[in-house]
N, C-alpha and C positions, 0 to 999 in steps of 0.2 A: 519693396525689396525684390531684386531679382531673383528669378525661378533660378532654381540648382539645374542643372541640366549635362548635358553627355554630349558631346560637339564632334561632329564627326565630319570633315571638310577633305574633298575630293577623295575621296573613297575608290579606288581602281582596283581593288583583285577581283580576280577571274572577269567575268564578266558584269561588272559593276562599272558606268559611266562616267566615273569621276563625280559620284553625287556630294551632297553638302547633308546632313542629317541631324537634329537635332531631337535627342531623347530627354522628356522628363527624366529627373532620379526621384526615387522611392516612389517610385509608380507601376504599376503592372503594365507594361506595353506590347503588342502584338506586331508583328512584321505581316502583312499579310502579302498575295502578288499570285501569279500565275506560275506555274514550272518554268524553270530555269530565270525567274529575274532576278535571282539575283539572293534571296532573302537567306540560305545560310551563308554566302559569301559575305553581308554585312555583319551579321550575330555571330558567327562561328568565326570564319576564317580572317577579320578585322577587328570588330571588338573585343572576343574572344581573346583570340591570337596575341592584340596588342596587352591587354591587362595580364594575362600571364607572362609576355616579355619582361613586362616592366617588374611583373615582383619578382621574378628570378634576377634581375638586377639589383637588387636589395640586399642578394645575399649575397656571402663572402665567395670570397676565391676559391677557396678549397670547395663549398656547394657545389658551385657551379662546376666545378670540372666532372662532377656524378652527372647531370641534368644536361649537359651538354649546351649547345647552344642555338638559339632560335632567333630565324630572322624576323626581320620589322616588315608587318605587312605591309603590302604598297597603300597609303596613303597619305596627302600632306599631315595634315595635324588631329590629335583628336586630345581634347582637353576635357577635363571634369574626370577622369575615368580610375577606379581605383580595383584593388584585387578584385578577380574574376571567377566565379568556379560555372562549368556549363555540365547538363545532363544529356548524355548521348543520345541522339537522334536513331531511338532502335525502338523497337515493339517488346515493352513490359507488362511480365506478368502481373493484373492487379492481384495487387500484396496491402491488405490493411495496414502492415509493418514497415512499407517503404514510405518512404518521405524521401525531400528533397536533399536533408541533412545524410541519411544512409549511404545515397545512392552517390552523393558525392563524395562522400568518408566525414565531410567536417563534423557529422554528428563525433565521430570516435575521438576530435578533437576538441570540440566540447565537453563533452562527459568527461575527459581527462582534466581538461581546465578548473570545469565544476570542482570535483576531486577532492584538488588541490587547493583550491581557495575557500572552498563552501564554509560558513556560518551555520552551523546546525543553530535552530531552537526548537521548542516543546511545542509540539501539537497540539497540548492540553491547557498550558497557560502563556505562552507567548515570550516564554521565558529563555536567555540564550543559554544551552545549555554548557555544563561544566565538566571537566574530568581531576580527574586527584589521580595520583599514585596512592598504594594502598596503605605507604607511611605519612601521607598528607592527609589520609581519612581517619588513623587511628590519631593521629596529633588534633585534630578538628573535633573528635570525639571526646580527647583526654581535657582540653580546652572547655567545652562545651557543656559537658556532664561532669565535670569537675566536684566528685564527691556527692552524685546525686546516686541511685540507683534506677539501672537500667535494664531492657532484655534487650539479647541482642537476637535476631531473627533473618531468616529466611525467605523473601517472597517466591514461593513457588506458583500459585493461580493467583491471576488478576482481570475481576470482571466479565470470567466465563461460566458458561454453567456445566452439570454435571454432578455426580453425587460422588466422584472421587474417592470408594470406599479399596482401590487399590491404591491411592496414594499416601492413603492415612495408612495402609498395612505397611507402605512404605520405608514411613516414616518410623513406627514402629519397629520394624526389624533394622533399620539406622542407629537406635538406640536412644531415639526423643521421645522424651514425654509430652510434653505440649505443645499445644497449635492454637494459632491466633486465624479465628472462621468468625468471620463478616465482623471484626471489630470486639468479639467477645475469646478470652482465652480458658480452653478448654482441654482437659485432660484426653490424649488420644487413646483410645480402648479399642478391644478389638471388634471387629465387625459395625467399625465408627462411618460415617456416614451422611451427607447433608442433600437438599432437594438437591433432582437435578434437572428441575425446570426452572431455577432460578441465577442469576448471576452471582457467584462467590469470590472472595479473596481471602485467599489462604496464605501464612504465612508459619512457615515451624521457627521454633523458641527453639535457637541454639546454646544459650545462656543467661543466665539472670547472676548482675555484678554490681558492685558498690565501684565505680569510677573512683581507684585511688591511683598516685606513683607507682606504690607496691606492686599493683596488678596488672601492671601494665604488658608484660608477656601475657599473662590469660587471656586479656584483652583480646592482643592480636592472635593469638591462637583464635578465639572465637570469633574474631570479625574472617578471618580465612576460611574459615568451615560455613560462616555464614555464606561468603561469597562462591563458596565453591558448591553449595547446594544451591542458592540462589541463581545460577549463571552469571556472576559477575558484582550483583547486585545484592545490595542489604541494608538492612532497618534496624533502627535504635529507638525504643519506647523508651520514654522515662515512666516513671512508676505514677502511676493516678493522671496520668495524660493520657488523652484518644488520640492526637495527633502525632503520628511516626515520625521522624525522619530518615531521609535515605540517601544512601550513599551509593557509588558503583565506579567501579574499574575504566569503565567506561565512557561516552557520554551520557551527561544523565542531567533531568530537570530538577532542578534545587529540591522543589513546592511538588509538585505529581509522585516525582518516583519515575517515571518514565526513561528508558535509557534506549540508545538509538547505538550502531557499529559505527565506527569510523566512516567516514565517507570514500566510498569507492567509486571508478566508473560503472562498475556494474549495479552502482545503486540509482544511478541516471539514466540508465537503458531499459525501453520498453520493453525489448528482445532476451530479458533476462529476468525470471523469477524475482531476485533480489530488489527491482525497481519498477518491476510491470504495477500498473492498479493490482488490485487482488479481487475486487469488483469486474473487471474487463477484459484482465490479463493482460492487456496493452493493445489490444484493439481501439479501446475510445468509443465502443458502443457497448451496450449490455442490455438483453437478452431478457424479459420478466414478463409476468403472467398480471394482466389486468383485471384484479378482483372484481372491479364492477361491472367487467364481461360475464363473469362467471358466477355471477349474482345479481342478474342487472336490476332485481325489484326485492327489496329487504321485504317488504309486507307479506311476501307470499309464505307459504310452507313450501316443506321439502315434499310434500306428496302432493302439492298441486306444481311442482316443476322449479322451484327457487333458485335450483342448482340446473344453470342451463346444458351446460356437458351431458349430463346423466338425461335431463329431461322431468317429466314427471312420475308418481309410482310406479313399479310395476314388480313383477315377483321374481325378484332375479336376486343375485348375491351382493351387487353394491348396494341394495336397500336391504339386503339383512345386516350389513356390516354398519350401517348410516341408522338402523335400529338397535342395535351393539349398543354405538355411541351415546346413541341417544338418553340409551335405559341407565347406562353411566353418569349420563351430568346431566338426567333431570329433567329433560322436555321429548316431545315427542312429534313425532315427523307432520305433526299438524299445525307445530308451533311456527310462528311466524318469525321467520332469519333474524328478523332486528331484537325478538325477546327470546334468543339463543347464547349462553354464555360464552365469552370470546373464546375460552380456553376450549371449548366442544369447536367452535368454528377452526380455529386452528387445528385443532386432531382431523376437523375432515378436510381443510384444505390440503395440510401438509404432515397428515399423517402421523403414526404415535408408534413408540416400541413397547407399549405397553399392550400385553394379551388381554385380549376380551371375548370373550366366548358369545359365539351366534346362539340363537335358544330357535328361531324361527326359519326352519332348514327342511327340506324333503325329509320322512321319514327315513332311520337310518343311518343319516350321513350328521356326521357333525363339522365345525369351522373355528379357527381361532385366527 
């Protein structure tokens, strides 16, 4: 099969000899040449030139009379050639944010495209997701639960940690009594409270109902309050089931729970919170601390040097504080890194908001 290629036959503007030129397509190609032979005259002011003529002829009558009208640069024929966009030949600042798509706009018409046509599915199970109106979710419930009894609930946490003992007061002053914490439901009382070094899923119980016709306004009274403390989103238990289901205003994964906004362009752009990574921000690089730098020999102790930053002992306040730690979870600065529990290794990596009082300090002075 013949090569796709770019034909570019007597070529004449500016100073260009009436050459014959022939470019791969889908190939990265280079012009190279000495000043003045010629090379933006072929890439700019010919190829260029002529692929933007051609799609401005594409468009209607009325287009063109805004864009005005462009001559045919001097040369016989050039075939193969289709829309063209070129980046100006200027000195850019490096920008991790520019790309070729920016700097030409087509990115903003992409993301537009995107938009409009995008397929959302779940993250979590591969699943396309779904949206209801909020009378398409009580008729799927009234269906579904049909004379079963059910609680109808709010997910407010999912899969974070923290001990949320202001959200449970929250809750309380709301005027709920219960809450569904990590799959068990529990009466919320005051100065209630769960780890907050573990990941939780919370969920307040804004109703418990016998799915009948009858109740069908309490229903939707309580699927709206569910949704409206939920952000959008809300769960239906049936009674001696662990498995939820859920629903939401929104798009949402059948099986997960998961619910995602409408697709925007600003959900396609680096250059925007809404679509940056949240790892990189939209850089494409990120930035971390190489533990086995910072530990490059697990056998050692902390007082013969384990911990390279610091070094090895000596009498100063990062080893009173790394003695703190210590006297807390159980081993001592002689202890060798690998028979250290992970949860001390993490507090001294990354730290703890938990007070621990220094005991081994200059007379005098104390530390927490």
């Amino acid at each position: 099969m013949k090569e796709r290629v770019i034909e570019v036959l007597g070529a004449r503007e500016h100073n260009l000899k009436n050459i014959d030129v022939s470019i791969p397509r889908d190939k990265l190609t280079v012009i190279t040449g000495l000043s003045g032979s010629g090379k933006s005259s072929l890439a700019f002011d010919t190829i260029y030139a002529e692929g933007q003529r051609r799609y401005m002829e594409t468009m209607n009558a009325y287009a063109r009379q805004f864009l005005g009208s462009m001559e045919r640069p001097d040369v016989d024929r050039i075939n193969g050639l289709s829309p063209v966009i070129a980046i100006e030949q200027k000195s850019t600042n490096k920008n991790p944010r520019s790309t070729v798509g920016t700097i030409t706009e087509v990115y903003d018409f992409l993301r537009l495209l995107f938009a409009r046509v995008a397929v959302a599915y779940s993250s979590v199970t591969g699943e396309r997701m779904v949206k209801y109106t909020r009378d398409q979710i009580l008729d799927i419930i009234m269906d579904a639960f049909n004379n079963k009894k059910i609680s109808v609930m709010a997910p407010l946490v999912r899969g974070r940690k923290g001990h949320y003992r202001e959200l449970f007061e929250q809750i309380r002053r709301n005027g709920f009594i219960y809450a569904r914490v990590d799959g068990e439901m529990k009466e919320v009382v005051p100065g209630m409270r769960v780890d907050r070094y573990k990941n939780h899923d919370i969920q307040v119980v804004i109703d418990r109902l016998i799915v009948r016709q009858s109740d069908r306004d309490r229903l939707k009274k309580s699927l709206e309050a569910a949704m409206k403390q939920g952000k959008g989103a809300a769960m239906i238990l049936e009674k001696d089931d662990s498995e939820p289901r859920y629903f939401s205003s929104q798009l949402m994964c059948p099986t997960s729970g998961i619910s995602y906004n409408e697709p925007a362009p600003h959900s396609f752009s680096f250059n925007s919170p809404h679509g940056a990574c949240p790892l990189c921000n939209g850089l494409g690089t990120i930035n971390d601390v190489d533990i086995h730098k910072i530990i490059p020999d697990e056998s050692k102790s902390i007082r013969k040097g384990a911990l390279a930053p610091v070094g090895p002992y000596r009498n100063a306040l990062i080893f009173w504080q790394l003695e703190a730690i210590a006297a807390k979870h159980g081993f001592t600065l002689d202890t060798p890194v690998k028979e250290i529990p992970e949860e001390a290794i993490n507090c001294i990596l990354f730290g703890s908001e938990e007070a621990l009082e220094i005991t081994n300090t200059p007379p005098g002075t104390t530390f927490k």
